[in-house]
C-alpha positions as CSV (number, residue, x, y, z in Angstrom):
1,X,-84.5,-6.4,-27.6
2,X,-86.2,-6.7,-24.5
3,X,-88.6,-9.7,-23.3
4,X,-92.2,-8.8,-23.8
5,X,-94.3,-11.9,-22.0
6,X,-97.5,-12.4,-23.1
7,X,-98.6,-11.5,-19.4
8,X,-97.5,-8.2,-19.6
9,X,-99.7,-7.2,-22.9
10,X,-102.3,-8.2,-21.4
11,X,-102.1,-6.4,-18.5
12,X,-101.1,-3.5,-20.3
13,X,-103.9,-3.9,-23.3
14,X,-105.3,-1.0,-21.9
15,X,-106.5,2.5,-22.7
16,X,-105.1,5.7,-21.0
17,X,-103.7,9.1,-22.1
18,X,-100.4,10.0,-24.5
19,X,-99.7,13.0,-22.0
20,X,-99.2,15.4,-24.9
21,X,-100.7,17.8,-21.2
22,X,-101.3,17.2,-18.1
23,X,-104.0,17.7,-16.8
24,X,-105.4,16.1,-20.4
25,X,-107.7,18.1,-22.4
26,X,-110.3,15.6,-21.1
27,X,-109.9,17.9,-17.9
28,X,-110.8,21.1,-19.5
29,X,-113.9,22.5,-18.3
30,X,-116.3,25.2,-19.5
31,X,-116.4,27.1,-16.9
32,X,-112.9,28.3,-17.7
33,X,-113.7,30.8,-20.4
34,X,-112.7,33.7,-21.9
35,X,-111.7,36.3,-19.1
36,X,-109.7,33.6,-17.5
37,X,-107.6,33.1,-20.3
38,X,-107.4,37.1,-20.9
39,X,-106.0,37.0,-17.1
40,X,-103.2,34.9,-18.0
41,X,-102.1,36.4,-20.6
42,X,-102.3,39.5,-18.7
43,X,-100.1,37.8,-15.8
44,X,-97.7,36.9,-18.0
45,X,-96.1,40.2,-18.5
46,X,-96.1,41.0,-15.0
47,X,-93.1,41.5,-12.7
48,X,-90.7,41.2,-15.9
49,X,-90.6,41.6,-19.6
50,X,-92.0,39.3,-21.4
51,X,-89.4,39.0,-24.2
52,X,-87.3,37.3,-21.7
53,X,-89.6,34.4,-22.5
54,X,-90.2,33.7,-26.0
55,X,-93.6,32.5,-27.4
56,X,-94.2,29.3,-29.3
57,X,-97.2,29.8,-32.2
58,X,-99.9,27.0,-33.4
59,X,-102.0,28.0,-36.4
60,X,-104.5,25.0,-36.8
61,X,-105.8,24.9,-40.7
62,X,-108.5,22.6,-40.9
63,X,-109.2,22.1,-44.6
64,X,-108.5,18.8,-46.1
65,X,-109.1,17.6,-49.6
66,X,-110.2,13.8,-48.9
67,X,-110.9,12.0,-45.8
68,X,-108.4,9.7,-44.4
69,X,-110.3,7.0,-42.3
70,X,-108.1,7.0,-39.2
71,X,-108.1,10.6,-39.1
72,X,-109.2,12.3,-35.6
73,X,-108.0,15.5,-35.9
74,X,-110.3,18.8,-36.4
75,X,-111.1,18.8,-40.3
76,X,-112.9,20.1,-42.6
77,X,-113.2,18.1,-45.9
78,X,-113.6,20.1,-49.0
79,X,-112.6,20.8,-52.3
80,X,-113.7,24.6,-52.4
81,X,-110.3,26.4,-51.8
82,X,-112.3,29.5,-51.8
83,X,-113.1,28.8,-48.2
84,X,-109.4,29.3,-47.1
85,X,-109.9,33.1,-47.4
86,X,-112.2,33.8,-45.3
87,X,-111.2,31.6,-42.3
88,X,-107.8,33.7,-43.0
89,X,-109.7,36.3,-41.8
90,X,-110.7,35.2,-38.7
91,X,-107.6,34.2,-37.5
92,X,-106.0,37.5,-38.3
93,X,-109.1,38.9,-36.2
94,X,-107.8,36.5,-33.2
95,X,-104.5,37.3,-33.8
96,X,-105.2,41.3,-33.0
97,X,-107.1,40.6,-30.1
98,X,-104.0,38.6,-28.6
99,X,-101.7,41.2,-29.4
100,X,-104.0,43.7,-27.8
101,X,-104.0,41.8,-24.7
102,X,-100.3,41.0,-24.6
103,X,-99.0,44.6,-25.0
104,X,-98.8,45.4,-28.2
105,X,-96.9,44.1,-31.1
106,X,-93.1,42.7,-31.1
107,X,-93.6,39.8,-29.2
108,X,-90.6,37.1,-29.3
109,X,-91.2,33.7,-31.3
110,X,-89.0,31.1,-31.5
111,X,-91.0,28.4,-32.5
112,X,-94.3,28.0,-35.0
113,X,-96.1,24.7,-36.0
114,X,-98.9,25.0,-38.6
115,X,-101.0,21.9,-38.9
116,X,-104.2,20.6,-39.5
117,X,-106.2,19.3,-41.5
118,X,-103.5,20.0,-44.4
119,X,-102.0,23.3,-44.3
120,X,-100.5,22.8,-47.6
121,X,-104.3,23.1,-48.6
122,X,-103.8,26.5,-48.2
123,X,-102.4,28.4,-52.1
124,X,-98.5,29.8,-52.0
125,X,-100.6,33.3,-51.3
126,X,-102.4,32.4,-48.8
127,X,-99.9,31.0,-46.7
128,X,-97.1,33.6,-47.6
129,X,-100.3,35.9,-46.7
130,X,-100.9,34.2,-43.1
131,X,-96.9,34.3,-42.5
132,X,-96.9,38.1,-43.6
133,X,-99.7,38.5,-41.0
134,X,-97.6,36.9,-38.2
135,X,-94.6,38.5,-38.8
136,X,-96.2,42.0,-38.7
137,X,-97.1,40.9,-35.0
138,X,-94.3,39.2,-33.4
139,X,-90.2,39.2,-33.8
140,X,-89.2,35.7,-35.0
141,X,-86.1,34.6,-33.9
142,X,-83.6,33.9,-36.4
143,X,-82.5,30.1,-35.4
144,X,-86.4,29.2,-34.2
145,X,-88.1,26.3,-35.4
146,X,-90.5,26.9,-37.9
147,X,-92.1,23.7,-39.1
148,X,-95.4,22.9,-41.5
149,X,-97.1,19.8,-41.7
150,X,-97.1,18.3,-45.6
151,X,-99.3,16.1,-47.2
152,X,-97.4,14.8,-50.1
153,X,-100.5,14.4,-52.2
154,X,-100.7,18.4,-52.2
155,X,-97.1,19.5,-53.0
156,X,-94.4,19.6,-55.2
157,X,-90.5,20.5,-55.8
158,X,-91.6,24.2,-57.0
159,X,-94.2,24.6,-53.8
160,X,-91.5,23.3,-51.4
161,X,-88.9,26.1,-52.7
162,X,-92.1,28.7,-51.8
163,X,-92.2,27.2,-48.2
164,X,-88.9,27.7,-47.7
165,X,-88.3,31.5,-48.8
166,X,-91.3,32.2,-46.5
167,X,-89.2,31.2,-43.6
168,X,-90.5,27.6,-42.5
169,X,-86.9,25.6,-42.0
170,X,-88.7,22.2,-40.9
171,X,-90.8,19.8,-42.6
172,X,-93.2,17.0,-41.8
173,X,-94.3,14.7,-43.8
174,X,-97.2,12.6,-43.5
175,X,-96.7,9.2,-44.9
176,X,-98.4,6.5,-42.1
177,X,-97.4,3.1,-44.0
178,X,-96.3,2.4,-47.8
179,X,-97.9,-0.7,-48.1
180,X,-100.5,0.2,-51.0
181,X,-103.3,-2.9,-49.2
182,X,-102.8,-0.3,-45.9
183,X,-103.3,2.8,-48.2
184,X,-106.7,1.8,-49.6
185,X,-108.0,1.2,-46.2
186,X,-107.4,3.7,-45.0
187,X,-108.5,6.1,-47.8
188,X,-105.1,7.7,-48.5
189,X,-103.4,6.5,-51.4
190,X,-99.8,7.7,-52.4
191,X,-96.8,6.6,-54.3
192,X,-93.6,5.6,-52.1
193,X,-92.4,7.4,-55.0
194,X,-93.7,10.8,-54.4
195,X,-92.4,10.6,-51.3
196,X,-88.9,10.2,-51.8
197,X,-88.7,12.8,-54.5
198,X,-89.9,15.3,-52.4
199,X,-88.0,13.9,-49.3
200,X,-84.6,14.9,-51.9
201,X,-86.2,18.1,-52.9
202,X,-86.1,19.5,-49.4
203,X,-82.9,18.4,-48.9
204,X,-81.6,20.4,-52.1
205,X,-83.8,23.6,-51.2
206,X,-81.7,22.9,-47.7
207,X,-84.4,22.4,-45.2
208,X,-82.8,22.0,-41.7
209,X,-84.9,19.0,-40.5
210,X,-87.3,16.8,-42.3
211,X,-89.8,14.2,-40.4
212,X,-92.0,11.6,-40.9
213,X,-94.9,10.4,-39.8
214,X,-95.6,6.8,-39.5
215,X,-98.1,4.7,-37.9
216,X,-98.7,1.3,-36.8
217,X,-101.8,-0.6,-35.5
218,X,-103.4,0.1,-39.4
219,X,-106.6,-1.7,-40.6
220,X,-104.8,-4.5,-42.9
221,X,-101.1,-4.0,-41.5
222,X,-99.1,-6.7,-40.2
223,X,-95.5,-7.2,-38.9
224,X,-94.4,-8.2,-41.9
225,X,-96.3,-5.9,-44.0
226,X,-95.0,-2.9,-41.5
227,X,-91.3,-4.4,-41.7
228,X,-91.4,-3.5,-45.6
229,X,-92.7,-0.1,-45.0
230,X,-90.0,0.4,-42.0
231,X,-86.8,-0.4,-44.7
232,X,-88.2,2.3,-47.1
233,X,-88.2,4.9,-44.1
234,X,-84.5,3.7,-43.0
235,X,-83.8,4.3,-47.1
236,X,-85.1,7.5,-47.0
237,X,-83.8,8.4,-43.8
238,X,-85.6,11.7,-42.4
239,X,-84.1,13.2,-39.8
240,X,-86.6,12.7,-37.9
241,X,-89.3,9.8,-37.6
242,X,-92.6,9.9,-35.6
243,X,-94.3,6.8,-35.1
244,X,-97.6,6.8,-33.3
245,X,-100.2,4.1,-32.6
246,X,-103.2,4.0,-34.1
247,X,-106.1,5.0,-31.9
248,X,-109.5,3.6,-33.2
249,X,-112.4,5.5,-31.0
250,X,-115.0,5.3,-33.5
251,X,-117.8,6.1,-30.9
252,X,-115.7,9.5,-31.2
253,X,-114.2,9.8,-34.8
254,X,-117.0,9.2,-37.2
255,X,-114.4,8.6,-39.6
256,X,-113.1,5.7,-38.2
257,X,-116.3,4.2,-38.6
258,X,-115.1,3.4,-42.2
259,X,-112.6,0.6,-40.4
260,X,-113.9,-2.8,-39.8
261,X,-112.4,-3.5,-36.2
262,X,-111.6,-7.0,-37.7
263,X,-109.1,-5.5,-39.8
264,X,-107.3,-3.9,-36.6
265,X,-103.9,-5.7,-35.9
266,X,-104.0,-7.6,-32.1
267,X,-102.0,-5.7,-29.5
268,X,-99.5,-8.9,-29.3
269,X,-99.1,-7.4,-33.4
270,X,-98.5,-4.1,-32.7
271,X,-96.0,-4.8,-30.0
272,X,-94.4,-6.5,-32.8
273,X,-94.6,-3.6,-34.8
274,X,-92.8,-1.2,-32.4
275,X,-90.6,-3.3,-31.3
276,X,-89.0,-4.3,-34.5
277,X,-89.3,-0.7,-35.2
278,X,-87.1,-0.1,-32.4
279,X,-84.3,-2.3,-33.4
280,X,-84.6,-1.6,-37.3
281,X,-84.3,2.4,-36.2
282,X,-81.3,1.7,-34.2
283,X,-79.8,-0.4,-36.5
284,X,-80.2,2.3,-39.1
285,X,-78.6,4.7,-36.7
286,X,-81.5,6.4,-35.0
287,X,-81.7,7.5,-31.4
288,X,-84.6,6.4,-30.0
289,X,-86.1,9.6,-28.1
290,X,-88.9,7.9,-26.4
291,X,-92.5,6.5,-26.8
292,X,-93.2,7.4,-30.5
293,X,-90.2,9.7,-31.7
294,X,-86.8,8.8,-33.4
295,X,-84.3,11.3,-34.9
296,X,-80.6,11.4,-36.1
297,X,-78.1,11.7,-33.6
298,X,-77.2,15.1,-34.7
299,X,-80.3,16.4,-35.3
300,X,-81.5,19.0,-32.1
301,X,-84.3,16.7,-30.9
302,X,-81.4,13.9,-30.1
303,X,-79.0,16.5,-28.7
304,X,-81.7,17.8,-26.4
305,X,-82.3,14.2,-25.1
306,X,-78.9,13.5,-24.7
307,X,-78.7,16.6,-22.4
308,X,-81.8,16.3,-20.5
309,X,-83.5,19.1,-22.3
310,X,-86.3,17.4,-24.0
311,X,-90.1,18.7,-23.4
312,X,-93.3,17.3,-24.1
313,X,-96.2,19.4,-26.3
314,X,-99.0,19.1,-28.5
315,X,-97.2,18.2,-31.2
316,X,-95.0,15.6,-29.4
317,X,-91.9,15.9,-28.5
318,X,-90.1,19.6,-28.6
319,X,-86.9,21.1,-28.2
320,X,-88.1,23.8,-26.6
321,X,-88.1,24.9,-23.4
322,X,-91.4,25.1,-21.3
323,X,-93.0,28.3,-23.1
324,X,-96.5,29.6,-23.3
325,X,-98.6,28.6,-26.6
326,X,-100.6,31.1,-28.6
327,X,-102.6,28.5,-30.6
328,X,-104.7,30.1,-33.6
329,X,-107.8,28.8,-35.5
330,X,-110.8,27.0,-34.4
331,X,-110.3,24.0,-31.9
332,X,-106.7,25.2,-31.3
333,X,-105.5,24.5,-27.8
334,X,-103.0,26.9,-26.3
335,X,-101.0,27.0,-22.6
336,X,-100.7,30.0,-20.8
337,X,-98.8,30.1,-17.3
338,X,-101.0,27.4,-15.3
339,X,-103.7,27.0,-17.6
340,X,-104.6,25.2,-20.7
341,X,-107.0,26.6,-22.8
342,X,-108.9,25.6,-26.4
343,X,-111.1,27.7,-29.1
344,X,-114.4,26.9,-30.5
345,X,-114.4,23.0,-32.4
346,X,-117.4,24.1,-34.4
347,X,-116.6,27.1,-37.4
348,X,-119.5,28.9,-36.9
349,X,-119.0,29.3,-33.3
350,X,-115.4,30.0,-33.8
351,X,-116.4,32.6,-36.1
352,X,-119.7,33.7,-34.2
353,X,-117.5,34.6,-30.9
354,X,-114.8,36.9,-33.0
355,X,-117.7,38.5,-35.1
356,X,-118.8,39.8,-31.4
357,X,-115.1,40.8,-30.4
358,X,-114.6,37.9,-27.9
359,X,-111.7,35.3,-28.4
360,X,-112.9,32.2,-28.9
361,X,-112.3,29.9,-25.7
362,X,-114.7,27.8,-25.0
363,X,-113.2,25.5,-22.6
364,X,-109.6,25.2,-20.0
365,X,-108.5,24.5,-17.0
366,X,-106.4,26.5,-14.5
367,X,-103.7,24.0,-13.2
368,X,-104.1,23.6,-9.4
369,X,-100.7,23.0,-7.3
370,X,-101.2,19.1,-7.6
371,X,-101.4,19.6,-11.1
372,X,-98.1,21.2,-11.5
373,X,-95.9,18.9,-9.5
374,X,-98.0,15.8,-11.3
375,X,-97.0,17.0,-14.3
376,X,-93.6,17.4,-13.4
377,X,-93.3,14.2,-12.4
378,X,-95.1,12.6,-15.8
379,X,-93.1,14.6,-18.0
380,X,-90.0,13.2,-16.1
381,X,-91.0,10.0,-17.0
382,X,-92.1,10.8,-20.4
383,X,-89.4,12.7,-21.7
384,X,-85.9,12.0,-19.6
385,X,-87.3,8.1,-18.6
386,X,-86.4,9.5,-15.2
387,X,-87.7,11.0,-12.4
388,X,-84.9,12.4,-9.4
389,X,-87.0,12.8,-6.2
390,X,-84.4,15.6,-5.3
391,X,-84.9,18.2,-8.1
392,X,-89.1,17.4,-7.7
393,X,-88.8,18.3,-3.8
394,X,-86.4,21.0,-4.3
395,X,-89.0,22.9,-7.2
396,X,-92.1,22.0,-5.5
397,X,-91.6,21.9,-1.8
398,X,-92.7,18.3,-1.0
399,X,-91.5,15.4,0.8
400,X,-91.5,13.1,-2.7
401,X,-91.9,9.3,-0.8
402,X,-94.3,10.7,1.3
403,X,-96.3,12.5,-1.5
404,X,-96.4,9.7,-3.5
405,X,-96.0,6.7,-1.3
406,X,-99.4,5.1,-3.3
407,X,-98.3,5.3,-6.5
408,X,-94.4,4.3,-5.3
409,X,-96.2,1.0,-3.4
410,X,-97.9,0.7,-7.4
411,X,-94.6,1.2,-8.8
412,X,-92.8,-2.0,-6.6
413,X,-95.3,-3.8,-9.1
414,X,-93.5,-2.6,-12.1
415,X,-90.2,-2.7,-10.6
416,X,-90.8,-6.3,-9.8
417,X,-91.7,-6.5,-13.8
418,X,-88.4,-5.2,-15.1
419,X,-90.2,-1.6,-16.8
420,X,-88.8,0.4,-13.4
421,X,-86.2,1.0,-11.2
422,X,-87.3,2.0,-7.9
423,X,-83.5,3.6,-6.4
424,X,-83.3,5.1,-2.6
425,X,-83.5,8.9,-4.9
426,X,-85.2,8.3,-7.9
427,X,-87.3,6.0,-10.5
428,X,-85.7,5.0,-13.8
429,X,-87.4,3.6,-16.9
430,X,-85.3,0.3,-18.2
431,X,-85.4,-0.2,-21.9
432,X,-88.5,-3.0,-21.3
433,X,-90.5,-0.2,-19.3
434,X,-90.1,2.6,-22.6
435,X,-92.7,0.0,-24.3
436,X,-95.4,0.9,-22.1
437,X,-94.0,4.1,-20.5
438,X,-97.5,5.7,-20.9
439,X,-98.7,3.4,-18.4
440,X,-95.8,4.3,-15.8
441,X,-97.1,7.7,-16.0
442,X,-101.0,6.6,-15.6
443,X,-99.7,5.7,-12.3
444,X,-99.2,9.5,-11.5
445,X,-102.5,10.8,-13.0
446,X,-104.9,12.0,-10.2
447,X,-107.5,12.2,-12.7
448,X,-107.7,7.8,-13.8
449,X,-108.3,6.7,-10.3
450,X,-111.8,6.2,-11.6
451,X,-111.4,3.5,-14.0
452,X,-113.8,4.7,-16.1
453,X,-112.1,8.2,-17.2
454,X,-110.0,5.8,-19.0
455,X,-112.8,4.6,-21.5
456,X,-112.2,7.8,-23.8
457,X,-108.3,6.9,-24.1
458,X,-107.2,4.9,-26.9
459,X,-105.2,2.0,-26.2
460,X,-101.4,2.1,-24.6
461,X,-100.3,-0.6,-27.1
């Protein structure tokens, strides 16, 4: 494995974005509302049929049963499953609206993601319901990816088998770390157990792709602590295996406010953590996709690397090709052409705004022409580790030393460091530079020249 000096940690110890967008949803702003989101999805039919490009769906389901500590996404934590229904309703109220303003029905999908909170939270009805609803409104393909995230506490064999007759072919399961000491502080105990008997169920039922979820940089974890929990996942070997960092904002998660920041490993810890996570992957046969994804090397999210089709989404990293997002459900964010856009955080307004006929938008941002060919460039670096100043000039019209002679001189730096390789054409990320590849990109954001957008960020390590 690669050298990581103490000298380098410390420089990068820092916080910045994980480029799941760019511009980052920091960006948005709320003056882009609704009609400028209605105008991009009325663009996006024009001059050509829109079934030549297919849509990718996001149904966010916010309901959780318990509060996990670390937790930042958008949830709502209850144990009144009557409260499913009615949110139900709303989407399918959002859902007509888009279809209105798209065309009509019959839309192509080749790619749907629900998530969460836990959409397993959701009864066997309800979510063959919600698909039911989708399906009357757009044309699935037949070999799309349709994936659901799982919270093991909330399923079983007989429930998977109901997943998978309603169409979803890809599973993810959210484990974070087996150590039971990690578990309790972070409010989310469950069995290594549970999980590897329903990791072997969905095998059986014949589910084309199963993931997990890890994550290091715990309250409580350590190297060797995380070690043990990284055997167990190369034993149960998922196809594939997401491992993010922890991010501990508690000034913006009131959750996290649970943690005692003495309990948070050091960064020089968590380097340890992915690193040996690296090798211990690899050993086990993984291919390592980049930053904080591993999969199989015949599964589709190792073939696209190999062929330099990878992309970069909301969910991480995606085989699929650059396509516009329909997200559903409040706080959703969706992509449309040049623009990013996201509904109503808060229920009621969510609710409020569809109750008066008005999607829910609250806030975007309609990517400028800097915007575009910096995003380019970060998802270059994100997704292939390289970036070929050729294909950037020849797609956006630029000079690409000239454009970005700064952040090249900031790049020497780097280069100098062993994380780059700064060619006459093109900058290359070594094996050293994937451990902080989300500071490469940083060097490329417009938006972090003032040090103190960065504050929001979670750490880089």
């Amino acid at each position: 494995m690669p050298m990581i000096t103490p000298e380098l940690i410390q420089r990068f110890d820092v916080s910045g974005p994980r480029y799941t967008s760019y511009p980052t949803a920091d960006r948005f702003v709320e003056a882009f509302g609704e009609d400028d989101y209605l105008q991009a999805l009325r663009q996006r039919g024009v001059g050509s049929s829109p079934a030549a490009q297919p849509l990718s769906l996001y149904v966010h389901l916010p309901f959780c049963e318990s509060l996990c500590y670390y937790c930042a996404c958008n949830k709502i934590i209850t144990k009144h499953h009557e409260r499913a229904a009615p949110y139900l309703g709303y989407v399918e109220r959002e859902l007509d609206l888009h279809v209105k303003h798209l065309g009509g029905a019959g839309q192509p999908v080749s790619q749907l993601h629900f998530g969460g909170g836990t959409p397993t939270f959701l009864s066997d009805e309800e979510l063959s319901g919600l698909m039911d609803m989708l399906r009357r409104r757009f044309a699935f393909a037949p070999k799309g990816e349709y994936s659901i995230e799982i919270d093991p506490r909330t399923i079983s064999a007989e429930r998977l088998q109901v997943i998978r007759a309603l169409g979803f072919n890809r599973l993810s399961f959210g484990v974070q770390d087996f150590d039971p000491e990690v578990q309790k502080a972070v409010h989310r105990v469950q069995p290594a157990e549970q999980v590897f008997a329903l990791v072997a169920a969905a095998r059986r039922i014949g589910f084309d792709s199963i993931n997990v979820d890890l994550i290091y940089g715990l309250p409580r974890q350590t190297p060797e602590s995380f070690d043990r929990t990284l055997a167990q996942v190369a034993e149960l070997r998922p196809d594939r295996i997401a491992l993010y960092a922890y991010a501990h904002l508690p000034a913006r998660v009131k959750s996290q406010r649970h943690i005692r920041a003495a309990d948070i490993p050091a960064a020089r810890h968590k380097i340890a953590m992915l690193s040996h996570s690296i090798a211990m992957f690899e050993q086990a046969g993984y291919v390592y996709i980049g930053m904080d994804h591993f999969a199989l090397p015949g599964d589709s999210l190792a073939v696209a690397r190999r062929q330099g089709r990878l992309h970069r989404n909301f969910q991480g990293y995606s085989t699929q090709p650059d396509c516009d997002l329909i997200s559903l459900g409040n706080s959703a964010i969706g992509k449309v052409g040049a623009t990013y856009s996201q509904n109503a955080k808060d229920l009621l307004q969510y609710q409020d705004m569809l109750d008066h006929g008005h999607l829910p938008i609250v806030r975007g941002v309609a990517l400028s022409r800097d915007d575009v060919l910096r995003r380019a460039v970060i998802n270059a670096i994100m997704c292939q580790g390289r970036v070929q100043f050729e294909a950037i000039e020849a797609a956006h019209l630029i000079d690409f030393r000239s454009t970005f002679a700064p952040e090249l001189a900031r790049l020497r730096t780097m280069h100098d460091d062993g994380l780059v390789h700064l060619s006459a054409d093109a900058i290359e990320v070594t094996p050293l530079g994937w451990f902080f590849v989300r500071g490469i990109a940083m060097v490329f954001d417009r938006y972090l020249q003032a040090q103190e957008s960065r504050a929001q960020f979670s750490k880089i390590l």
